[in-house]
N, C-alpha and C positions, 0 to 999 in steps of 0.2 A: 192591870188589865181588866180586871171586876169592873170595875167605872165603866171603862170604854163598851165594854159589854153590855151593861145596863143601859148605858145613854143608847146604844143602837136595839136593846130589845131583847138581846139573847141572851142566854145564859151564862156563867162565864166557865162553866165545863164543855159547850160548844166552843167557845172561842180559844180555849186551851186546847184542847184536842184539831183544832183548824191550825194552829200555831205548831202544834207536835209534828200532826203529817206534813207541811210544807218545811220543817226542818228535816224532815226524813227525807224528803222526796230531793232535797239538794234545790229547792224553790228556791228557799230564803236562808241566809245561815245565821245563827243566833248573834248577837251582839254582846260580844261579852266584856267590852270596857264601859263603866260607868259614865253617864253623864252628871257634868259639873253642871249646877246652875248658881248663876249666878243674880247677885239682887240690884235695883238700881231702886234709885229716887226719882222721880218723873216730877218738875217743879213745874206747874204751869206760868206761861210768861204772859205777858198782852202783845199780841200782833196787831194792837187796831191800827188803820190804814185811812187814808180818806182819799177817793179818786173823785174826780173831778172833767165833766166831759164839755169843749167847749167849742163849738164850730167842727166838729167830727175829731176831734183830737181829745185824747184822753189824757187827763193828770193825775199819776198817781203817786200819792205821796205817803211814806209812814208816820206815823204819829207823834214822833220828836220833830217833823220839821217845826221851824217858827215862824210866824206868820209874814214876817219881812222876806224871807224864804220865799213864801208860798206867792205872796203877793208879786216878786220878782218874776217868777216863774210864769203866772195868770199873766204878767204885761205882755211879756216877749212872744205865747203864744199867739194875744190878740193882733201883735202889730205883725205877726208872718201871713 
């Protein structure tokens, strides 16, 4: 609670004392099971994409297509 006190400016014998009377007062009630935290790994991936806009029609396609793909794709829009 020091932290959160500091990052907002005040002391953190105001913010303990704001904390006492709103448990007094039945405001707020204390929390008294611990939080678990827990850890992760964050792997970044590549999302790159390539859209494709062709006569008001849009193609979008992820980055594993293959070009026989892509190129099938660009025909059947032109001949609609």
């Amino acid at each position: 609670m020091s932290a959160i006190a500091r990052q907002a400016g005040l002391a953190s014998s105001q913010l303990f004392g704001w904390r006492r009377n709103a448990i007094k007062s039945g405001a707020v009630r204390p929390q008294r099971d611990t939080a678990r935290l827990g850890f992760v790994e964050v792997t970044p991936t590549a999302s790159a994409s390539v859209e494709i806009e062709l006569g008001g029609v849009v193609i979008r396609a992820g980055a594993d297509i293959n070009e026989e793909q892509l190129v099938r794709i660009i025909r059947a829009v032109r001949k609609a």
